[in-house]
Biopython code that builds the backbone (N, CA, C, O; Angstrom):
import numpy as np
from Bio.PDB.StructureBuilder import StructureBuilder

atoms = [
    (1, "UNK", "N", (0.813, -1.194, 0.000)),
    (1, "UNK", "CA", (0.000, 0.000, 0.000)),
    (1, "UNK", "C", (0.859, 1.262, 0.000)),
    (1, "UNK", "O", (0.340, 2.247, -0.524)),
    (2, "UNK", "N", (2.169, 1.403, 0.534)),
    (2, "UNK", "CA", (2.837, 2.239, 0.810)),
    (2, "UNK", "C", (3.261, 2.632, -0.915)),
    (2, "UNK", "O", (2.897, 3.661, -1.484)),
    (3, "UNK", "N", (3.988, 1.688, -1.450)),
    (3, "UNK", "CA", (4.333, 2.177, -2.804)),
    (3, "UNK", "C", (3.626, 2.755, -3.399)),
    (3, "UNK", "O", (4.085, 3.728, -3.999)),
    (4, "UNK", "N", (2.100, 2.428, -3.533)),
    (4, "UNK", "CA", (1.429, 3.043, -4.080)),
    (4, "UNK", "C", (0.714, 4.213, -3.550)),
    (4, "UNK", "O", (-0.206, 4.726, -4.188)),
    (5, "UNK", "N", (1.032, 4.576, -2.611)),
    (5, "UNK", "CA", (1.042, 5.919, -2.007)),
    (5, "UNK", "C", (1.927, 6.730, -2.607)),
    (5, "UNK", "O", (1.555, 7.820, -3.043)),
    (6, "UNK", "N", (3.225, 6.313, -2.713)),
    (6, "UNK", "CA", (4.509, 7.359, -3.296)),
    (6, "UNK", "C", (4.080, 7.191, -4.914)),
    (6, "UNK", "O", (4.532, 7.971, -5.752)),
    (7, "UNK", "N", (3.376, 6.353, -5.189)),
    (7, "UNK", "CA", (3.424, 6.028, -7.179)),
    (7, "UNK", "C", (2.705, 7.413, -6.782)),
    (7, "UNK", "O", (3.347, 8.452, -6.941)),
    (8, "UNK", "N", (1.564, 7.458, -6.338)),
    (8, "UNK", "CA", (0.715, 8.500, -6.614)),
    (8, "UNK", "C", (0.960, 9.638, -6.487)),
    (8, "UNK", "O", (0.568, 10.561, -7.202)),
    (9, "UNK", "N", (1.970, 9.710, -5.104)),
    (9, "UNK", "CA", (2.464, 11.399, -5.156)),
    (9, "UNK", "C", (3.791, 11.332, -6.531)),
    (9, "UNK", "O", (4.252, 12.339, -7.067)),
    (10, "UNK", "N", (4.087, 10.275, -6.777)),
    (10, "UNK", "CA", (5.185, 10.699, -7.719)),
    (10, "UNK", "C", (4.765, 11.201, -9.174)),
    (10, "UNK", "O", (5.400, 11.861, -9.995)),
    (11, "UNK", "N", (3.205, 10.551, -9.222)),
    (11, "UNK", "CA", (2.937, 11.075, -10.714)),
    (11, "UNK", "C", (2.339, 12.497, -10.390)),
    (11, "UNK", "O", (2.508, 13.420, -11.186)),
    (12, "UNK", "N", (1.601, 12.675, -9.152)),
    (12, "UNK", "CA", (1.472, 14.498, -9.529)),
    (12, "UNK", "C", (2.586, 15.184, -8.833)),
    (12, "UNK", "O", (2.268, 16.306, -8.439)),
    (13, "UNK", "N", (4.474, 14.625, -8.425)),
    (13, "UNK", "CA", (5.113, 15.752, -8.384)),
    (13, "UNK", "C", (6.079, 15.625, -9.479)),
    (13, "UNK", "O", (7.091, 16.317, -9.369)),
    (14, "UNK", "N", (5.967, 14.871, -10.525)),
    (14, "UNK", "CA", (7.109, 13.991, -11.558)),
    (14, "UNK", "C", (7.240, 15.292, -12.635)),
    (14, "UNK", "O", (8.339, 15.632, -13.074)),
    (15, "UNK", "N", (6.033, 15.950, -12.990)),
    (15, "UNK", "CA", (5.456, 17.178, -14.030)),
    (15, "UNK", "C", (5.930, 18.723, -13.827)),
    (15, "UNK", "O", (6.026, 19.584, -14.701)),
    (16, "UNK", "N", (6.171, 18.825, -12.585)),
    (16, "UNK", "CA", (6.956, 19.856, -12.166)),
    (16, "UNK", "C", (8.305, 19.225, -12.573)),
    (16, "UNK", "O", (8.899, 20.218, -12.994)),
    (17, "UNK", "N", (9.283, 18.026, -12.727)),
    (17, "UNK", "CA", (11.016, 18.234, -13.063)),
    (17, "UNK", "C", (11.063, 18.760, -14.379)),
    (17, "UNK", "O", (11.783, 19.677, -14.774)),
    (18, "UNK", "N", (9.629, 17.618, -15.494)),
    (18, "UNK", "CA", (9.695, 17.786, -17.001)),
    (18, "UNK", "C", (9.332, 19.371, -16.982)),
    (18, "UNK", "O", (9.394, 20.005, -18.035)),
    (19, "UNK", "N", (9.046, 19.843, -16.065)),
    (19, "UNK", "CA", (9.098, 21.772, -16.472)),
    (19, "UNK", "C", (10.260, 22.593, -16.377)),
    (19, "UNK", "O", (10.407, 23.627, -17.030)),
    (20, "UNK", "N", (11.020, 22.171, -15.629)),
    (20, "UNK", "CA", (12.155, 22.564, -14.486)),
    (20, "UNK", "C", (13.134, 23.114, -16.223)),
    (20, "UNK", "O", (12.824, 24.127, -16.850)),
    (21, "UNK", "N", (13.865, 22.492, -16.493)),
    (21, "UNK", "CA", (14.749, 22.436, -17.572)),
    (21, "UNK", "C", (14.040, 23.369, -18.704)),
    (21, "UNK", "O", (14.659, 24.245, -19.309)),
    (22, "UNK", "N", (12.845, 23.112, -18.886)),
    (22, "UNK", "CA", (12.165, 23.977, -20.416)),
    (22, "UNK", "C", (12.589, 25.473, -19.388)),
    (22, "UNK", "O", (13.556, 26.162, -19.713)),
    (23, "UNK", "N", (12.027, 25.702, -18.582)),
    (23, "UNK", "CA", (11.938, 27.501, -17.609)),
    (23, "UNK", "C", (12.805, 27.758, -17.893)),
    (23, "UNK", "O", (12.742, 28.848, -18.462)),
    (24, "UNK", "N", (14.207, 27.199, -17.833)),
    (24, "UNK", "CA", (15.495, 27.354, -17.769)),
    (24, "UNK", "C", (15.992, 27.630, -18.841)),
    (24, "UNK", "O", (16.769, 28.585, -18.803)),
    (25, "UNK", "N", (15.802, 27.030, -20.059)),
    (25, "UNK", "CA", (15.719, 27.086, -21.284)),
    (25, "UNK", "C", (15.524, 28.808, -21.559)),
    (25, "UNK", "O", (16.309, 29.603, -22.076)),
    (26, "UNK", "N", (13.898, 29.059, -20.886)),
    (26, "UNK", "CA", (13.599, 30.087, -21.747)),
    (26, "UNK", "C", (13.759, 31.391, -20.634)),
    (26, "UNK", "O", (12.938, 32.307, -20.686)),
    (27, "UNK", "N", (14.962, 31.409, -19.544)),
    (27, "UNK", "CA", (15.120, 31.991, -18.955)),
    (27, "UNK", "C", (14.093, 32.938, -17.960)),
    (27, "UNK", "O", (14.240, 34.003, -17.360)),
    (28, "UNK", "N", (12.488, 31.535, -18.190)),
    (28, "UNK", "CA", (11.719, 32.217, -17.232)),
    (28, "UNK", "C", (12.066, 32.137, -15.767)),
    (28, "UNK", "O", (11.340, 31.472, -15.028)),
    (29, "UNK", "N", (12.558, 32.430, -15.547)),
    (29, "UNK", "CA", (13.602, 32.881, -14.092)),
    (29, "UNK", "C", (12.426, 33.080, -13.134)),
    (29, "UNK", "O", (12.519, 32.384, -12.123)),
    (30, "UNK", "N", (11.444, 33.788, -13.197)),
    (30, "UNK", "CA", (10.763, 34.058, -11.909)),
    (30, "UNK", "C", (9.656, 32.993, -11.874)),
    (30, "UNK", "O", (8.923, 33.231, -10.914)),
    (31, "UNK", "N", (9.287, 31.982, -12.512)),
    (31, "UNK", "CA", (8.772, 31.158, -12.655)),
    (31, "UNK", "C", (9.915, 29.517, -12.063)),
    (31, "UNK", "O", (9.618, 28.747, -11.149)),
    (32, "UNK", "N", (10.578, 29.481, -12.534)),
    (32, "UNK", "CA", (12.016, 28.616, -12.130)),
    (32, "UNK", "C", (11.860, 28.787, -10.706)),
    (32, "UNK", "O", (11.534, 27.835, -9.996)),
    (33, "UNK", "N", (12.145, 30.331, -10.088)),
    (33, "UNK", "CA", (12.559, 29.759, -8.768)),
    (33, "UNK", "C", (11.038, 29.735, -8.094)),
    (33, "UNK", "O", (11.128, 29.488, -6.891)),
    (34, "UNK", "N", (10.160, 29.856, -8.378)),
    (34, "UNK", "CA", (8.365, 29.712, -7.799)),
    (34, "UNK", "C", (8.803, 27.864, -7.531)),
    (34, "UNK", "O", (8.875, 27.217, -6.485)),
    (35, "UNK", "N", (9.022, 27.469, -8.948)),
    (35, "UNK", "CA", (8.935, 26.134, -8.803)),
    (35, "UNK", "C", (10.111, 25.160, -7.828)),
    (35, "UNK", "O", (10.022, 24.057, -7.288)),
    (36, "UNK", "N", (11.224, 26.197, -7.925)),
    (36, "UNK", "CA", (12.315, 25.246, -7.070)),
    (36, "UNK", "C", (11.335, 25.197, -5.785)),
    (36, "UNK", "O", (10.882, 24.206, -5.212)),
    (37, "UNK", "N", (11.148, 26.552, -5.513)),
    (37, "UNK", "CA", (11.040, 27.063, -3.865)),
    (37, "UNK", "C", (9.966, 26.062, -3.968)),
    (37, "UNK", "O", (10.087, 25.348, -2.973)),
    (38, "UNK", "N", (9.431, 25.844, -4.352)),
    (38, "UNK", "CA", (7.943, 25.186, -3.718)),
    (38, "UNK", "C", (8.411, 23.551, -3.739)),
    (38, "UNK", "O", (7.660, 22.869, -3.042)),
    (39, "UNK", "N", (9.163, 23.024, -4.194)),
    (39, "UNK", "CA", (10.001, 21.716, -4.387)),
    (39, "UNK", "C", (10.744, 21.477, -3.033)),
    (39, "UNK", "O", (10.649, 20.497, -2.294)),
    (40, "UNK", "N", (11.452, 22.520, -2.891)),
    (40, "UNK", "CA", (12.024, 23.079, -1.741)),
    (40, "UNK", "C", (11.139, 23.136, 0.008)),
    (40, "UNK", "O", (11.705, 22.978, 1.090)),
    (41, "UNK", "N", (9.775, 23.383, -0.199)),
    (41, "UNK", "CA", (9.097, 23.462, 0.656)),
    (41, "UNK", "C", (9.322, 22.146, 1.661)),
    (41, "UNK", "O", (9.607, 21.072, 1.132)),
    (42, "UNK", "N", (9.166, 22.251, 3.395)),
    (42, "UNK", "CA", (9.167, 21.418, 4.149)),
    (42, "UNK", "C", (8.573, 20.082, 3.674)),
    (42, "UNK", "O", (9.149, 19.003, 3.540)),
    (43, "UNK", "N", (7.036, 20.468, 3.406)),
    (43, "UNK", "CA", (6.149, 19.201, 3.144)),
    (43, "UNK", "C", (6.499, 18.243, 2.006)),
    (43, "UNK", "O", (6.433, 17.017, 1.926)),
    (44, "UNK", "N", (7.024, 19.511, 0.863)),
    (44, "UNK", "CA", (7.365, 18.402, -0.382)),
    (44, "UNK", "C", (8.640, 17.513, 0.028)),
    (44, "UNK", "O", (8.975, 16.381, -0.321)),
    (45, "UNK", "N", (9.320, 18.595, 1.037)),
    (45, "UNK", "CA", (11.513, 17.800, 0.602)),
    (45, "UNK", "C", (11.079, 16.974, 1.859)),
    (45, "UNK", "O", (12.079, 16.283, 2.057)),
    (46, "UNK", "N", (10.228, 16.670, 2.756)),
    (46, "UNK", "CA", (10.092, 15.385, 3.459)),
    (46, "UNK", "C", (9.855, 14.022, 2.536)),
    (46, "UNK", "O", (10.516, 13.008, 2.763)),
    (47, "UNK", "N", (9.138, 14.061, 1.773)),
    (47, "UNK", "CA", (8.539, 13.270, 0.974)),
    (47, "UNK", "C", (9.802, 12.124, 0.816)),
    (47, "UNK", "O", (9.842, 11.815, -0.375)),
    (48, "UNK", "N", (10.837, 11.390, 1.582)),
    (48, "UNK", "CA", (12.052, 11.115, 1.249)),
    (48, "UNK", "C", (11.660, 9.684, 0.066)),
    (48, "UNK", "O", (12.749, 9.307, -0.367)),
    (49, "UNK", "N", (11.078, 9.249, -0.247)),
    (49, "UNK", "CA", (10.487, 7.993, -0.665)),
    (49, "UNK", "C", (10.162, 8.175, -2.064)),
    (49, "UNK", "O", (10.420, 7.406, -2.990)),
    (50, "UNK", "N", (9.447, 9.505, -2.112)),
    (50, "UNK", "CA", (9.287, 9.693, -3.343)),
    (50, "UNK", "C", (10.001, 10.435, -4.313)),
    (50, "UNK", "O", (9.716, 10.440, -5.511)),
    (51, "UNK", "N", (11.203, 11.245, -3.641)),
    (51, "UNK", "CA", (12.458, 11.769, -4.195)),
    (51, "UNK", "C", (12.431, 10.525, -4.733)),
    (51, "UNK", "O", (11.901, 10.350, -5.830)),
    (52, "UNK", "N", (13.011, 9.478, -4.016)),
    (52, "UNK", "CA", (13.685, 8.485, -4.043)),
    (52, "UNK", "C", (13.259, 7.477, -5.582)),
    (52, "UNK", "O", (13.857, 6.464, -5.943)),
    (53, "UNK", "N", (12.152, 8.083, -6.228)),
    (53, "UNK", "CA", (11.759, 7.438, -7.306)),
    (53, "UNK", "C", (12.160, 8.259, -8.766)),
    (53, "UNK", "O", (11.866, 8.019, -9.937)),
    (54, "UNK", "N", (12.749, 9.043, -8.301)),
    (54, "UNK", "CA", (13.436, 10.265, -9.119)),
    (54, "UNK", "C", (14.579, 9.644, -9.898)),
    (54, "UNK", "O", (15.386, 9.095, -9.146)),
    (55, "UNK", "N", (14.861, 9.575, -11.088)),
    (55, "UNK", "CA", (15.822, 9.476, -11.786)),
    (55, "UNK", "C", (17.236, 10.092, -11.624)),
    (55, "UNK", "O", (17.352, 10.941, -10.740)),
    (56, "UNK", "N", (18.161, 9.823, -12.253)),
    (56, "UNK", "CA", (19.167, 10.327, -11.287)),
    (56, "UNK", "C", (19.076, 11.769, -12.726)),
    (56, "UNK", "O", (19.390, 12.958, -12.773)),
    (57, "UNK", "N", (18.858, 11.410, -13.072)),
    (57, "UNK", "CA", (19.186, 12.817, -14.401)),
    (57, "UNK", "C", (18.117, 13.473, -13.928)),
    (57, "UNK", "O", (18.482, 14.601, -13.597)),
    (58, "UNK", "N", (16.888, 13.298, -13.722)),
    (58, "UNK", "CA", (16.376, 14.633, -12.843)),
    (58, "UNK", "C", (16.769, 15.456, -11.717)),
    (58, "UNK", "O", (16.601, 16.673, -11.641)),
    (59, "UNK", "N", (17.551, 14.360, -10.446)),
    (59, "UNK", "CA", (18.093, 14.763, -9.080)),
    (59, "UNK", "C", (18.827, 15.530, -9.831)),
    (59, "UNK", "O", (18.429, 16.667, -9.578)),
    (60, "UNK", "N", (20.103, 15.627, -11.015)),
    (60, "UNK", "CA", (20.981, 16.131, -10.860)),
    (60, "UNK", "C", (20.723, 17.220, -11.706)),
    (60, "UNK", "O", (21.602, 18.082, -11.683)),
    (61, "UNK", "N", (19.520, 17.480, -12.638)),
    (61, "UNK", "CA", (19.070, 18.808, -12.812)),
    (61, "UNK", "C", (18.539, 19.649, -11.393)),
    (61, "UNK", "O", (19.071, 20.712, -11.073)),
    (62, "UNK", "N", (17.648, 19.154, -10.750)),
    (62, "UNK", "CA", (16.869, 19.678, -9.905)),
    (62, "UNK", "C", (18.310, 20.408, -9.101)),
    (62, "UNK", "O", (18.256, 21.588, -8.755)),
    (63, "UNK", "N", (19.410, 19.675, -8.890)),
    (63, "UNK", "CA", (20.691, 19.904, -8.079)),
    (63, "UNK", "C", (21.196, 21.295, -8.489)),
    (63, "UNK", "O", (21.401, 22.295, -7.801)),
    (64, "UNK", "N", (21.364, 21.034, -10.058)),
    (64, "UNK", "CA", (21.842, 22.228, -10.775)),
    (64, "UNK", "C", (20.974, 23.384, -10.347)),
    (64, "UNK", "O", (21.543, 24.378, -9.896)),
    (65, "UNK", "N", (20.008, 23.369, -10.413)),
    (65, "UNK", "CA", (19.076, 24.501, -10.836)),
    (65, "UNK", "C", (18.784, 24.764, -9.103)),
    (65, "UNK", "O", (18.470, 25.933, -8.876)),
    (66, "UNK", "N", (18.830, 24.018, -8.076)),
    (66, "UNK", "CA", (19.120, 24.456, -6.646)),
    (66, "UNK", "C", (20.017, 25.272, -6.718)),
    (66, "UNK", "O", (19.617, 26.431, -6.619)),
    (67, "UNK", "N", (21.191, 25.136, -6.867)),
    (67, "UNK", "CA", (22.822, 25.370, -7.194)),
    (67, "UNK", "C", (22.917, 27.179, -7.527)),
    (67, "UNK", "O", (23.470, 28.168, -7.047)),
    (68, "UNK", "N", (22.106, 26.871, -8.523)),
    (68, "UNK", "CA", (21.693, 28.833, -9.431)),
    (68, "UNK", "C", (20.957, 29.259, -8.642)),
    (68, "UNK", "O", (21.568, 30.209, -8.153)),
    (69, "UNK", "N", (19.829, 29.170, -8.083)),
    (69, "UNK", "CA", (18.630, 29.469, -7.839)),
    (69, "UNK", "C", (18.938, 29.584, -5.606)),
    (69, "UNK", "O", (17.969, 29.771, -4.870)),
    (70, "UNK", "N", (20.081, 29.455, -5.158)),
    (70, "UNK", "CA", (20.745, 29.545, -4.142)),
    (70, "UNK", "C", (20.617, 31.028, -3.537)),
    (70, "UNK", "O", (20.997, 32.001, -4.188)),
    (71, "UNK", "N", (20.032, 31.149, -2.194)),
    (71, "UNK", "CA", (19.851, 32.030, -1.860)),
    (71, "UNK", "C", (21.181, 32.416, -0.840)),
    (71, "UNK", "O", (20.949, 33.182, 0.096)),
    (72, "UNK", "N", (22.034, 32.091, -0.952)),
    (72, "UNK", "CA", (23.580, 32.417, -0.505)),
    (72, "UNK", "C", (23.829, 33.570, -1.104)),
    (72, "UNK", "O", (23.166, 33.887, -2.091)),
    (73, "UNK", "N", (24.882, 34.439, -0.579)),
    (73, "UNK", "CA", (25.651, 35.685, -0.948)),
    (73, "UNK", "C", (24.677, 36.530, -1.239)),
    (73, "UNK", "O", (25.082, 37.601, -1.691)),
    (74, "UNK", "N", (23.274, 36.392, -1.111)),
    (74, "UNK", "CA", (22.302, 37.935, -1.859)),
    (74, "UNK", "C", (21.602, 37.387, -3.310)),
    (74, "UNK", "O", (21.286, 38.182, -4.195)),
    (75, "UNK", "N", (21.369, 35.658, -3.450)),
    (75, "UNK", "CA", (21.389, 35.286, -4.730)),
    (75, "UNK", "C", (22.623, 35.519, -5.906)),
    (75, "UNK", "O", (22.552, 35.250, -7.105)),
    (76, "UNK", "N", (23.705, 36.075, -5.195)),
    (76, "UNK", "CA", (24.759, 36.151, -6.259)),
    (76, "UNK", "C", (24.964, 35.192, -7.167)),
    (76, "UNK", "O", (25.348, 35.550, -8.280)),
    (77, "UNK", "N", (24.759, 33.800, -6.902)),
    (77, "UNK", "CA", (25.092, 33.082, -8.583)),
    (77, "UNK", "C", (23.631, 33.373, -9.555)),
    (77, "UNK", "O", (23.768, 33.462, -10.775)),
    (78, "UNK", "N", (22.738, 33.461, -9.149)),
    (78, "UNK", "CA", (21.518, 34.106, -9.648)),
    (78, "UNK", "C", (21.791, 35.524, -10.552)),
    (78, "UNK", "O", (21.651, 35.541, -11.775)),
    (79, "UNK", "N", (22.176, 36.633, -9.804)),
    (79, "UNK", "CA", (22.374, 37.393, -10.361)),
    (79, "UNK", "C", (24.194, 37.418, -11.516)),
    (79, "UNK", "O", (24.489, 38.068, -12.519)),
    (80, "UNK", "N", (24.857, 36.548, -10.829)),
    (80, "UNK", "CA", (25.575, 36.262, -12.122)),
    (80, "UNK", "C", (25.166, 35.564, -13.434)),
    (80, "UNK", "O", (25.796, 35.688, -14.484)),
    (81, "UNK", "N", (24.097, 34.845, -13.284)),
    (81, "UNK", "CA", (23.743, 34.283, -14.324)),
    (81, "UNK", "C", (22.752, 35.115, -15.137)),
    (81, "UNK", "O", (22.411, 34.879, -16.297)),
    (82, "UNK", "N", (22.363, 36.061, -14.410)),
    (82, "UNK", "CA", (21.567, 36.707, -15.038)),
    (82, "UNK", "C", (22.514, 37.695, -16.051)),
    (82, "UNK", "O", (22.405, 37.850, -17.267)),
    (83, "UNK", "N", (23.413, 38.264, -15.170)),
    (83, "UNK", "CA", (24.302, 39.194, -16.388)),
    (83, "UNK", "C", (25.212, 38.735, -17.300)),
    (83, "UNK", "O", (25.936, 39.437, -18.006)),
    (84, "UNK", "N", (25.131, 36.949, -17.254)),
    (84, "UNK", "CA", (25.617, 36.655, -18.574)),
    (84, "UNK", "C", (24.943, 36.319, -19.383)),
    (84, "UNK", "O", (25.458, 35.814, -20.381)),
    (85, "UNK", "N", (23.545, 36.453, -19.297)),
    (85, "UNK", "CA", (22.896, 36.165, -20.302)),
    (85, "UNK", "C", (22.816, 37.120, -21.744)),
    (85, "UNK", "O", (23.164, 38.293, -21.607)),
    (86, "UNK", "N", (22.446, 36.745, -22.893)),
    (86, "UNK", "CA", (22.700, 37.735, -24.107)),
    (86, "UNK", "C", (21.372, 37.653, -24.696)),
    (86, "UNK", "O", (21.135, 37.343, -25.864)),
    (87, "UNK", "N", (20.523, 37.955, -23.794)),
    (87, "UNK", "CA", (19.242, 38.357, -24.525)),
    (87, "UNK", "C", (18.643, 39.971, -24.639)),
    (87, "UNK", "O", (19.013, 41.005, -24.083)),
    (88, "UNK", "N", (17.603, 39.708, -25.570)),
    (88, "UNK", "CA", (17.008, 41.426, -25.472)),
    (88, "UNK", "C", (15.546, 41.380, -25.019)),
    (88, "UNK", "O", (14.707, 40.669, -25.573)),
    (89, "UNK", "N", (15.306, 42.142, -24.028)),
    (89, "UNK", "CA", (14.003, 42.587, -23.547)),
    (89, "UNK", "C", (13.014, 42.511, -24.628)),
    (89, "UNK", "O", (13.008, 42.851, -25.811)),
    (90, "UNK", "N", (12.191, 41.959, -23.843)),
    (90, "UNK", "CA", (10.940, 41.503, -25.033)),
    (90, "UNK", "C", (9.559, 41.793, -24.428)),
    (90, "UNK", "O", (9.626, 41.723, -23.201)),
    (91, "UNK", "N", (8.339, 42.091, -24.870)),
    (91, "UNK", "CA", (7.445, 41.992, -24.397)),
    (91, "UNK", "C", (6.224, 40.924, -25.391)),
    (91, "UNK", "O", (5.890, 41.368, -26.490)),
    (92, "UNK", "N", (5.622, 39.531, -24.910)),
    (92, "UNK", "CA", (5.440, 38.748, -25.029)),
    (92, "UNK", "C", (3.716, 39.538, -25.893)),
    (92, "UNK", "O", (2.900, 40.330, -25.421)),
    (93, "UNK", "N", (3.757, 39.045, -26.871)),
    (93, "UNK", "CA", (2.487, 39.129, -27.826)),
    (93, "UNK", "C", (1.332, 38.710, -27.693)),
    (93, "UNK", "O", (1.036, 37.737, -28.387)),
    (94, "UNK", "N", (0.309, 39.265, -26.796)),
    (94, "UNK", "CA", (-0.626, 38.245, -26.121)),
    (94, "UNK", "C", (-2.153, 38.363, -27.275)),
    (94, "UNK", "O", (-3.031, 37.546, -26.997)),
    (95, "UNK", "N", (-2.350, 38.991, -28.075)),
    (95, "UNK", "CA", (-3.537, 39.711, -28.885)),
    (95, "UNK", "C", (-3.988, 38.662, -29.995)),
    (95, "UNK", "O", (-3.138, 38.089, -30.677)),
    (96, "UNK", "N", (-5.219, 38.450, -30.140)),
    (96, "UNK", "CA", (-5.370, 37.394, -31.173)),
    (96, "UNK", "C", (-5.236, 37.746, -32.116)),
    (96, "UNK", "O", (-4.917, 38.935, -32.141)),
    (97, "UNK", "N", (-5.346, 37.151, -33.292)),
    (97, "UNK", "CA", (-4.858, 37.210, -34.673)),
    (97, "UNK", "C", (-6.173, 36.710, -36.030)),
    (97, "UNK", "O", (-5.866, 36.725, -37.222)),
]
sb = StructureBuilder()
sb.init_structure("model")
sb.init_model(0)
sb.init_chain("A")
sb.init_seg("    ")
for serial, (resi, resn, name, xyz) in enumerate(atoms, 1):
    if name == "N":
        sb.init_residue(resn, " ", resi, " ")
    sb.init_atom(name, np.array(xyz, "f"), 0.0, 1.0, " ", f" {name:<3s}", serial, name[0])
structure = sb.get_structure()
């Protein structure tokens, strides 16, 4: 009964990693860390069982993107990553067509 307790939390927390990497991708940054932090939360990072069904190539994204997303020094690797980025300010096209 127990496994299938964690199957179940694992399929509705499995959809948040397959997001984790695309955010990152598209440098939605304030969305990224909504999702670490809440990954991050007491109730979820108890869950030790159902980490535990986690692939290791997800742990070690989720690791990475802890890693950036680090609230050490003032967010400084955060804000370093932000000023190496080489994008241009955009405002997103929301109007139908």
């Amino acid at each position: 009964m127990f496994f299938c307790i964690h199957a179940i939390n694992f399929h509705l927390f499995f959809p948040f990693f397959l997001n984790l990497q695309k955010l990152y991708e598209l440098n939605n940054l304030h969305a990224l860390m909504a999702v670490v932090s809440g990954l991050q939360s007491a109730p979820i990072f108890r869950l030790t069982k159902t980490w535990a069904l986690l692939s290791r190539k997800d742990k070690t994204t989720f690791e990475k993107l802890e890693y950036v997303m680090s609230k050490e020094d003032n967010y400084k690797r955060l804000r370093d990553y932000i000023s190496s980025l080489k994008m241009t300010p955009c405002i997103p096209y929301l109007a139908d067509t």
